[in-house]
NUVO-102390 format. One record per residue (C-alpha): residue in one letter; x, y negated, z. Coordinates in steps of 0.25 Angstrom, whole numbers, padded with zeros to 4 digits, always signed. Layout:
aXYZ ...
***
This chain:
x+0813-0295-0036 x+0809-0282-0030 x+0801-0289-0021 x+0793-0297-0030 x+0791-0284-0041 x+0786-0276-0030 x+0771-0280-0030 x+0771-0279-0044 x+0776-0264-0045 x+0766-0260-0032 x+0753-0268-0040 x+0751-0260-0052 x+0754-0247-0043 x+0743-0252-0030 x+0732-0256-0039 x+0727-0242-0046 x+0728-0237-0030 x+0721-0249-0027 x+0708-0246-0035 x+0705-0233-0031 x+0703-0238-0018 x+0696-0250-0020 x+0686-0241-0027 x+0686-0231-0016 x+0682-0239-0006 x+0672-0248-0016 x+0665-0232-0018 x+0665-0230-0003 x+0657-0244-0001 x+0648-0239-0012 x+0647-0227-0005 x+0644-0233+0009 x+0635-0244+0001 x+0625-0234-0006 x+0618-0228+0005 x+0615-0242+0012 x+0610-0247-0001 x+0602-0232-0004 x+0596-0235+0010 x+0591-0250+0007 x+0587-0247-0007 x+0579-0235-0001 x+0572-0242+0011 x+0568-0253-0001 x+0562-0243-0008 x+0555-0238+0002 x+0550-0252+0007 x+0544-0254-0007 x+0537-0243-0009 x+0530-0243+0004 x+0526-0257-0001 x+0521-0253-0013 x+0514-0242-0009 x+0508-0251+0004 x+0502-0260-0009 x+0497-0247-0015 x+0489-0244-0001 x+0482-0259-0001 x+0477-0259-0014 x+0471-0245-0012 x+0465-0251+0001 x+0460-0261-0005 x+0456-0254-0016 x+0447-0245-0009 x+0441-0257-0003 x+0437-0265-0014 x+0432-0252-0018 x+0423-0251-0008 x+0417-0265-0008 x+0416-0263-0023 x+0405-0251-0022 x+0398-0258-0009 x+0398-0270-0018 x+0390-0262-0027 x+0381-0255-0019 x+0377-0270-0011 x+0374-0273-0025 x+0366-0263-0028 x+0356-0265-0016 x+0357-0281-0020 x+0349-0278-0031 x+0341-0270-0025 x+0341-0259-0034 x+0344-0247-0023 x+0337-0244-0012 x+0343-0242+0002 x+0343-0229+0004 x+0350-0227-0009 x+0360-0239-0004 x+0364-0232+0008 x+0364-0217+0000 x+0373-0224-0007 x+0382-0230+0005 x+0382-0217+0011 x+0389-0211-0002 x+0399-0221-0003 x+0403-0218+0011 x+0405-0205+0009 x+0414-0207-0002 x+0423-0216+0005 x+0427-0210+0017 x+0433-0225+0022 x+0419-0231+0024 x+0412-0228+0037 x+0397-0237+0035 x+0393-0244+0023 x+0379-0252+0027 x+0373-0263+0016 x+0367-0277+0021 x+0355-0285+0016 x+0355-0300+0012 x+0349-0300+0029 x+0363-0291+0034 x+0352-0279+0036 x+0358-0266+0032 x+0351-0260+0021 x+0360-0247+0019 x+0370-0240+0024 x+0379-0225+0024 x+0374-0223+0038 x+0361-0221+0044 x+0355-0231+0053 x+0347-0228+0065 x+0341-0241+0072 x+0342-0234+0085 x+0357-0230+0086 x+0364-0235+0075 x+0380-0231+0074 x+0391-0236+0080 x+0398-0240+0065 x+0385-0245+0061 x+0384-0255+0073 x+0398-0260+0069 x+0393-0260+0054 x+0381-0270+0060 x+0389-0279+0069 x+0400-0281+0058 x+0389-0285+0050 x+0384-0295+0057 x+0399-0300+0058 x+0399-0299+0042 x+0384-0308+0041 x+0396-0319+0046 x+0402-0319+0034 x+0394-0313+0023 x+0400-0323+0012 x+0413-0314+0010 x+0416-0299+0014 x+0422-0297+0027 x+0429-0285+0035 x+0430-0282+0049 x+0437-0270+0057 x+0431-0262+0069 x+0434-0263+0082 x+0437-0250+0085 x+0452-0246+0091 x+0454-0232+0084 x+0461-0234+0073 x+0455-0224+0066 x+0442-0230+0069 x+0443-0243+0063 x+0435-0248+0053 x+0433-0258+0043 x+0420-0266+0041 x+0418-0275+0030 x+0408-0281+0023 x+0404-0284+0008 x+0393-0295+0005 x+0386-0294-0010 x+0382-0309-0015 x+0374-0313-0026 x+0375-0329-0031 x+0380-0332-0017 x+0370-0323-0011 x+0370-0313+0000 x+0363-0301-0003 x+0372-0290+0004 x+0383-0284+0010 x+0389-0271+0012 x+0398-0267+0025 x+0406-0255+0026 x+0416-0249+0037 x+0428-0243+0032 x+0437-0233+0040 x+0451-0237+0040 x+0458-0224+0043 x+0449-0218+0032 x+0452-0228+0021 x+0466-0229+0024 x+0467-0212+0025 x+0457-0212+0010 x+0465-0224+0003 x+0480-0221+0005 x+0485-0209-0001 x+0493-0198+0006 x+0506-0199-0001 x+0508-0215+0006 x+0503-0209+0020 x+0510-0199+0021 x+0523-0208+0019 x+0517-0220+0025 x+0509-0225+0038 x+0497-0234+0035 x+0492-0243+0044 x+0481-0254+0045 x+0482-0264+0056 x+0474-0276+0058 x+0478-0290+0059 x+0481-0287+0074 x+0489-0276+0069 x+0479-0265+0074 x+0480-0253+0069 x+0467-0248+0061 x+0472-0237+0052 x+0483-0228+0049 x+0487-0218+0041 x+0503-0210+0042 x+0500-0195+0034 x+0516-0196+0036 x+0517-0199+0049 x+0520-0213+0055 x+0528-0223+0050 x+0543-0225+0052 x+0541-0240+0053 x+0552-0243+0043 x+0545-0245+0029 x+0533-0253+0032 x+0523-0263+0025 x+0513-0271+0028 x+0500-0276+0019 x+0489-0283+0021 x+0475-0278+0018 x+0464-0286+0017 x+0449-0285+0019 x+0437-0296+0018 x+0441-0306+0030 x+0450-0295+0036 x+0464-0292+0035 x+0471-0277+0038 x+0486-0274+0037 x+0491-0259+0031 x+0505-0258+0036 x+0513-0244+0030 x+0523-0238+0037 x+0532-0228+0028 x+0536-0215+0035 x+0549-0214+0029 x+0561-0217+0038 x+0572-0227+0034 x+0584-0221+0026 x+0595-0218+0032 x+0610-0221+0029 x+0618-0209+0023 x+0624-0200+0034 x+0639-0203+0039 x+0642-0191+0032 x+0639-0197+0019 x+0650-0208+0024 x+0660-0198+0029 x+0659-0191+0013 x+0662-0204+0009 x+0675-0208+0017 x+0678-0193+0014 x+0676-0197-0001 x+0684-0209-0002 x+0695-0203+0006 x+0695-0191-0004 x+0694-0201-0016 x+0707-0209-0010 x+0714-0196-0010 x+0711-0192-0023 x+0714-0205-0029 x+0727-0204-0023 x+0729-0188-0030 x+0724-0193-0041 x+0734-0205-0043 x+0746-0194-0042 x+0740-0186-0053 x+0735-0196-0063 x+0748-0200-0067 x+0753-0183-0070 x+0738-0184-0077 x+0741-0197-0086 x+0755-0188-0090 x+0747-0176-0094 x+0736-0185-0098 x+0748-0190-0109 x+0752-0179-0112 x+0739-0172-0115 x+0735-0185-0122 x+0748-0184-0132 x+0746-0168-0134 x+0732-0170-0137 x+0736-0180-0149 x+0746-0170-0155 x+0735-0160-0156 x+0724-0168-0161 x+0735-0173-0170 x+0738-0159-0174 x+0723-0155-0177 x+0721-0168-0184 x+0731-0166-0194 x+0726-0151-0197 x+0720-0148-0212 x+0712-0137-0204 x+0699-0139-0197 x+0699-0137-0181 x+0686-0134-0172 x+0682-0130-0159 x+0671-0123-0155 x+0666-0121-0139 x+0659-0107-0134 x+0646-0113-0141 x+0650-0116-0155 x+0651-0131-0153 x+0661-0137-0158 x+0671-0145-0148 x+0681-0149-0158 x+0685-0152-0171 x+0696-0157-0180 x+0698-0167-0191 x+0701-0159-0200 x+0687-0150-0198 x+0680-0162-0198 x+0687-0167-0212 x+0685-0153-0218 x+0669-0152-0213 x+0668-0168-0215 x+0661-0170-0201 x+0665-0180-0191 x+0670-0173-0177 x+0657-0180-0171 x+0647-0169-0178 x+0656-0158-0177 x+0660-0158-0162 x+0649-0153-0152 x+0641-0147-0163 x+0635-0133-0162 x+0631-0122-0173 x+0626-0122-0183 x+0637-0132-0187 x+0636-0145-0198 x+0648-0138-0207 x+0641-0125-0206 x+0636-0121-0221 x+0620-0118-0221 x+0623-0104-0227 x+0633-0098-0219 x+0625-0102-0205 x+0623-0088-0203 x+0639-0083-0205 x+0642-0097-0196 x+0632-0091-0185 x+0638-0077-0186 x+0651-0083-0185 x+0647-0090-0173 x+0643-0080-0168 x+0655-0071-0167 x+0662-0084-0164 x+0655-0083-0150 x+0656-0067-0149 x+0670-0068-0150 x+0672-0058-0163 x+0677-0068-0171 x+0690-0065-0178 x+0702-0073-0176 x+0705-0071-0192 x+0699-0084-0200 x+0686-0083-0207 x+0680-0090-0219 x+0666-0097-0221 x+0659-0108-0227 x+0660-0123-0222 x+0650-0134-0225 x+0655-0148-0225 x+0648-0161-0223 x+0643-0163-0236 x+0638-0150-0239 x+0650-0144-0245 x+0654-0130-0241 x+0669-0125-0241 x+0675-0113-0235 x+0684-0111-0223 x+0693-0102-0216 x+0690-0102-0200 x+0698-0097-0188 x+0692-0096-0175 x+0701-0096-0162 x+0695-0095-0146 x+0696-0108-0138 x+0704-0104-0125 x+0704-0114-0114 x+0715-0112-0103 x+0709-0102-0096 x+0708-0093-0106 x+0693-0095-0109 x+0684-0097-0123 x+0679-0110-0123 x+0677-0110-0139 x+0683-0106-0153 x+0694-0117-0161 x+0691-0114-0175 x+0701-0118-0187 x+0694-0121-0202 x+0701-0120-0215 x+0694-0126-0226 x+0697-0115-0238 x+0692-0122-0249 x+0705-0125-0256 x+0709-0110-0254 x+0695-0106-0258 x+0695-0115-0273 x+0710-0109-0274 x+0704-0094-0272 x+0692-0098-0280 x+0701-0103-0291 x+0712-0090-0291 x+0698-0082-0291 x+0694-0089-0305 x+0706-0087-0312 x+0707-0073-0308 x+0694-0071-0314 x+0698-0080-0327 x+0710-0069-0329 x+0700-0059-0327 x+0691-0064-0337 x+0703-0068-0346 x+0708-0053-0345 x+0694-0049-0347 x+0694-0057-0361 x+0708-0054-0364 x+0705-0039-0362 x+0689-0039-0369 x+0698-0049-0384 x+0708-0036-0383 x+0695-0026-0383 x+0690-0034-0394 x+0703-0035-0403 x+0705-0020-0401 x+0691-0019-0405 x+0693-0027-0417 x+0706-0022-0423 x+0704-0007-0419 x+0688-0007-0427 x+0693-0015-0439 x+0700-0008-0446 x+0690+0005-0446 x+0679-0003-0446 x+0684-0008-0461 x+0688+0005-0464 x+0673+0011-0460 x+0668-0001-0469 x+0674+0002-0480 x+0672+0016-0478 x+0656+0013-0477 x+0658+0003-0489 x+0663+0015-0498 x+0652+0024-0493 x+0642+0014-0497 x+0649+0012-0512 x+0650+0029-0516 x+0635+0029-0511 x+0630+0018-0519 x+0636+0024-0534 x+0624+0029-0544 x+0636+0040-0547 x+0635+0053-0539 x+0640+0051-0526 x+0655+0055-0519 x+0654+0063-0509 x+0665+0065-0505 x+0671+0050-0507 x+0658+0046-0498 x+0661+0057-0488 x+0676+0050-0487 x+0670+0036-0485 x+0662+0042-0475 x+0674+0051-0468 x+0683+0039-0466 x+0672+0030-0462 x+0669+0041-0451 x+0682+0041-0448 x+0684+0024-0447 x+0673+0024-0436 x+0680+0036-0428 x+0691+0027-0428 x+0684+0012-0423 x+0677+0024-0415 x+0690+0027-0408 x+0694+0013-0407 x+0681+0010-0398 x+0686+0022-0391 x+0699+0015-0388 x+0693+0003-0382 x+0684+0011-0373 x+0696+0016-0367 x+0702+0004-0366 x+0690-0001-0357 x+0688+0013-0352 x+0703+0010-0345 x+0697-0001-0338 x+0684+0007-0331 x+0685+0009-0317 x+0686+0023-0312 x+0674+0028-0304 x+0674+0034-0288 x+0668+0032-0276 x+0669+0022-0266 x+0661+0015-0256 x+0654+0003-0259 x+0655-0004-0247 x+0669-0004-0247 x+0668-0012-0260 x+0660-0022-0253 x+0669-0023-0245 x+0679-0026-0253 x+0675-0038-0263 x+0667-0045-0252 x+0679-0052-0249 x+0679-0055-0265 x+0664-0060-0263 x+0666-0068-0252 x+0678-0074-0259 x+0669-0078-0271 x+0656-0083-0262 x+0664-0092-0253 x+0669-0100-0265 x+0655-0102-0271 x+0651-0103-0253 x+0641-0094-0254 x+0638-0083-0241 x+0638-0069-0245 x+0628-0060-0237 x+0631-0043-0238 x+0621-0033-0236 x+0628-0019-0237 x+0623-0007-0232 x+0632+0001-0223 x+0638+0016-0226 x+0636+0011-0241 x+0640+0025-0250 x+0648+0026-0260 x+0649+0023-0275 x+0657+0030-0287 x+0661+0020-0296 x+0673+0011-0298 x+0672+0002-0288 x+0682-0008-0297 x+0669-0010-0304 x+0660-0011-0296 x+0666-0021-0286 x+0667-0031-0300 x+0654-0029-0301 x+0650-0035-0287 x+0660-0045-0289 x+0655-0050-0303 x+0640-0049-0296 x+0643-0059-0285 x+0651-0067-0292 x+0640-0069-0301 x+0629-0071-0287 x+0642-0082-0282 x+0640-0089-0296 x+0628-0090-0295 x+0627-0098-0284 x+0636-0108-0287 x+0625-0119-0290 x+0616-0114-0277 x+0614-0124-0263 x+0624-0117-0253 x+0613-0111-0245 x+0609-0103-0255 x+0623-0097-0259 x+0620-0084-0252 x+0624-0070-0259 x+0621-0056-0253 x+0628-0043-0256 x+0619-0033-0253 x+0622-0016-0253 x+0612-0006-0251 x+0610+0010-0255 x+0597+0012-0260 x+0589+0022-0268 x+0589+0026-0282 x+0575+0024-0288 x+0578+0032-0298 x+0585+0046-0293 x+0580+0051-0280 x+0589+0053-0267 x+0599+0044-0274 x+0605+0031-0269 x+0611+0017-0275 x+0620+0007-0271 x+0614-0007-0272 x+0621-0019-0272 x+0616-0032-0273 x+0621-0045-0275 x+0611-0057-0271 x+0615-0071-0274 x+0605-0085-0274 x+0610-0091-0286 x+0601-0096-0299 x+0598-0083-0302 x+0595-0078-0316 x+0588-0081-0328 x+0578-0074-0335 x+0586-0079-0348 x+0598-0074-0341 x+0594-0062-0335 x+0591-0056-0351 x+0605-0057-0353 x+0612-0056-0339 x+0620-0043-0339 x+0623-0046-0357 x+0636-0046-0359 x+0644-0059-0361 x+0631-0067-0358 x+0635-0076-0344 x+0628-0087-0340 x+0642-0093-0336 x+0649-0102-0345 x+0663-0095-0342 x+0655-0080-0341 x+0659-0068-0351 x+0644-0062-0348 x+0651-0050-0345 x+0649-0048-0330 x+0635-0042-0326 x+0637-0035-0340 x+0649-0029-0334 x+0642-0027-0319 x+0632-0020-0325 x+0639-0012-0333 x+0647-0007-0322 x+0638-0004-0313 x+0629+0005-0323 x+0643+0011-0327 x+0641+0017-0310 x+0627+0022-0313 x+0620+0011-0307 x+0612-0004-0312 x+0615-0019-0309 x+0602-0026-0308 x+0598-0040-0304 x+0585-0048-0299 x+0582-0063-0293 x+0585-0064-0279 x+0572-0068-0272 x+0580-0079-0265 x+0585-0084-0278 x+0597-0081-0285 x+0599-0067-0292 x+0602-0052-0286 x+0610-0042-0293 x+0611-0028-0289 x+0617-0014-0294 x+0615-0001-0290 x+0626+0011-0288 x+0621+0024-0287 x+0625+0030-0273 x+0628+0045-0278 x+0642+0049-0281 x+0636+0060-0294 x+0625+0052-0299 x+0635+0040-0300 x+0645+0049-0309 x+0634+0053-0315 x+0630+0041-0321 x+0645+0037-0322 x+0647+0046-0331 x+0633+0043-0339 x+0639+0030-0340 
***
């Protein structure tokens, strides 16, 4: 039984050692494949395009030839119709000659083979040596004057060799001329193909008894191993242009090349086998790993608080369900994105930039902050954020992990504490202004009756025809007198009962009461998720007043700019507390305190502005229409004036004034 399991438990163990070097040695034939086929594919490539570019050199050959049978065409033509003298016929040879630096004579034969014109002149007597050959070639041609025909010299130089052919010119099967013309071979093939293919090629022109005519190697001679062969015919002559490349065979890869790649496959075999030891220690770390990272994500999953992660950049690398729920994105639009980011509300770009960028300054606190969040839909709600480094293993930065609380279940509850607050305030308020009222009432009823009937009395002696009694009149009077002394008294009484409630008066600096209810502010303006922007001046001086007062008077004020905008588009929910010193235009060397409070809400109407500081009118349908009654009451109690105007940017701006100097405020205090 051991014998016949054995194959069975060596299979499954041999085959995973047995790929590896099956594909080992398939990449080493690869290897050893490439260059061989690199060096064929080449040398076809090559081949080809010494073809093509052999095609190219004929038809431009060709081309130019047809050319110049064309314009001699022309010319036979003209003198055919008799239109153009000789002289101007052979001008015109003469010219064509010069421009085409391939033809050596040009001549032009009557209906009899008498030359008529010609680019040279003849002299009877001695004519040239070209021009002897031009006549004898002629009288070859007279042979055959039905069809064009081309003959070569005789001369053994190669670059003497020329080309003579001949082109008759019929009319209704009627011989009227011919032209001849010589060209030079060297010159044609130097004029017609280009420098570029000379200088990477030899080209050659050989007879039919593979003589050489002409050549031309700007590159030096051929190396014999891409070569190409083309015919070139003439009228009733045939050439042969043969193209030798100048470029050598490629050469195989040196054996260094397959010395790297035995060293290679040995290196690759040995790191097979090292890495066969280690993958099983990696799959149990692998598993391990794999088990830990599902407890965490498992953990983070079933947190109620939203997780991010941000790199040195601002993008953000990671987030957690929970932030996405809370946002109401999907991960996909989240992850990768930089700043300005799609949660980020339009109105508080500037406090998220100057965030960031204390974020990447690394000032920022490791305490929580609060700010404002927008969600998918446009809704805004705040939240509580802690930020914390990223520190890989080696103790550096790599980003920030950022935890999110949404607080808007903590802000309603505030919100909701705040408003019942403010209900028992207004209760006590009631409560304590129904007291005022019954004291009022109880205390002047019974002297204002007495006075009544004191008054009545008087009127009844005054109106008897019987002379009048004085001194009865003068008692009424007395005791009359003496009834309002006494509802005099009783006002006196209620006066000190509210006079119990003033404020007392001394200095204190008005920055430091900034200070203190901006937290109040902020509290208010985070609710409604509107940005409050300061503007106070530093070293602001200090104030004598009851700073009680005039801290409720800044609260009623912005209370009244957060109302206000309750009904505004969120980018316009914008509210600035400004503080300046500035002049008093009416007492020279005299300073004031301004304070302004800026909101863009609806503003004010002109039919509310008649009545806006009136008491107990409100445009509220909870309001007492007591409040800017009271603000304003206050602040001219210090000496100075509550004022308001339209913002420019819409909304409404109310501001007071403070005077600055410590006697003139007592002073007026007192006036007060």
């Amino acid at each position: 039984m051991k014998i016949k399991t054995l194959p069975s438990q060596l299979f499954p163990s041999s085959l995973p050692w047995l790929l590896p070097i099956v594909l080992v040695l398939l990449f080493v034939a690869v290897l050893i494949w490439l260059p061989w086929q690199a060096q064929r594919m080449e040398t076809n490539e090559r081949q080809e395009q010494l073809i093509a570019d052999t095609l190219w050199v004929e038809q431009a050959l060709q081309f130019q030839l047809n050319r110049h049978q064309e314009s001699l065409a022309n010319i036979a033509e003209d003198f055919a119709s008799g239109k153009v003298s000789n002289d101007v016929l052979s001008a015109r040879l003469r010219l064509y000659a010069t421009n085409n630096h391939e033809i050596a004579d040009l001549a032009l034969w009557d209906a009899q083979d008498k030359m008529v014109a010609s680019n040279i002149e003849i002299h009877p007597n001695s004519p040239p040596d070209s021009f002897t050959e031009a006549l004898n070639a002629n009288a070859n041609f007279t042979q055959r004057l039905h069809k064009p025909s081309c003959v070569k010299s005789q001369q053994q130089a190669a670059s003497l060799v020329t080309l003579y052919c001949r082109f008759p010119l019929f009319r209704d099967k009627s011989y009227l001329a011919s032209v001849t013309v010589s060209y030079r071979l060297q010159t044609l093939l130097d004029e017609t193909v280009p420098w570029w293919f000379a200088q990477e090629n030899e080209i050659s022109l050989y007879d039919q008894d593979e003589k050489l005519l002409a050549k031309r190697a700007a590159g030096g001679p051929g190396k014999n191993v891409y070569t190409h062969n083309r015919a070139l015919e003439f009228p009733q002559l045939s050439l042969n242009l043969h193209t030798n490349s100048t470029k050598a065979e490629p050469k195989l890869l040196s054996n260094l090349l397959v010395v790297s790649v035995v060293l290679l496959s040995l290196g690759l075999v040995w790191s097979l086998i090292a890495l066969w030891r280690d993958i099983n220690r990696r799959l149990q770390a692998e598993g391990a790993l794999r088990k830990e990272a599902a407890f965490r994500a498992a953990m983070e999953n079933s947190l109620i608080t939203g997780l991010r992660a941000r790199d040195m950049e601002g993008r953000l690398t990671y987030v957690n369900p929970s932030f996405c729920k809370m946002l109401g994105f999907p991960a996909e639009e989240l992850v990768g994105k930089l700043p300005p980011m799609p949660y980020w509300a339009p109105e508080e770009i500037t406090e998220y930039e100057n965030r960031f960028a204390q974020i990447l300054t690394g000032t920022v606190q490791p305490e929580g902050f609060e700010t404002i969040y927008q969600r998918a839909n446009g809704e805004r709600f705040p939240v509580l954020i802690y930020e914390s480094p990223l520190v890989d293993d080696n103790g550096k930065q790599t980003g920030w992990m950022s935890s999110i609380l949404d607080v808007s279940e903590l802000k309603r509850a505030q919100e909701l504490s705040r408003q019942q607050e403010e209900k028992l305030h207004q209760n006590a308020r009631l409560a304590t202004m129904g007291e005022m009222a019954s004291m009022l009432a109880h205390e002047l009823n019974q002297p204002l009756a007495a006075i009544s009937s004191y008054a009545t009395g008087a009127l009844n002696i005054l109106k008897q025809e019987q002379q009048i009694d004085q001194q009865s009149l003068s008692e009424a009077l007395e005791k009359t007198t003496q009834q309002a002394q006494r509802a005099a008294q009783v006002i006196r009484s209620v006066h000190q009962f509210v006079k119990k409630r003033e404020a007392s008066r001394a200095l204190f600096p008005i920055s430091t009461l900034l200070q203190s209810v901006m937290p109040l502010i902020a509290l208010q303006a985070q609710s409604a998720h509107i940005h409050v922007q300061y503007q106070i001046d530093p070293d602001l001086p200090e104030v004598l007043g009851d700073q009680v007062l005039i801290e409720q008077v800044i609260l009623n004020l912005t209370r009244n700019a957060i109302e206000a905008m309750h009904n505004v588009a969120y980018a316009k929910r914008q509210m600035q507390i400004h503080a300046h010193v500035i002049a008093d235009p009416h007492l020279p060397h005299s300073q004031l305190l301004l304070i302004q409070i800026i909101d863009q809400g609806h503003g004010v109407t002109a039919e509310v502005a008649e009545q806006l500081f009136s008491p107990f009118f409100s445009t509220k349908a909870a309001g007492m229409g007591m409040g800017l009654n009271i603000c304003r009451t206050a602040i001219e109690f210090h000496g100075g004036s509550l004022k308001y105007r339209a913002n420019p940017a819409g909304g409404t701006v109310f501001e007071f004034t403070l005077p600055c100097n410590a006697n003139k405020d007592e002073s007026n205090m007192e006036q007060a």
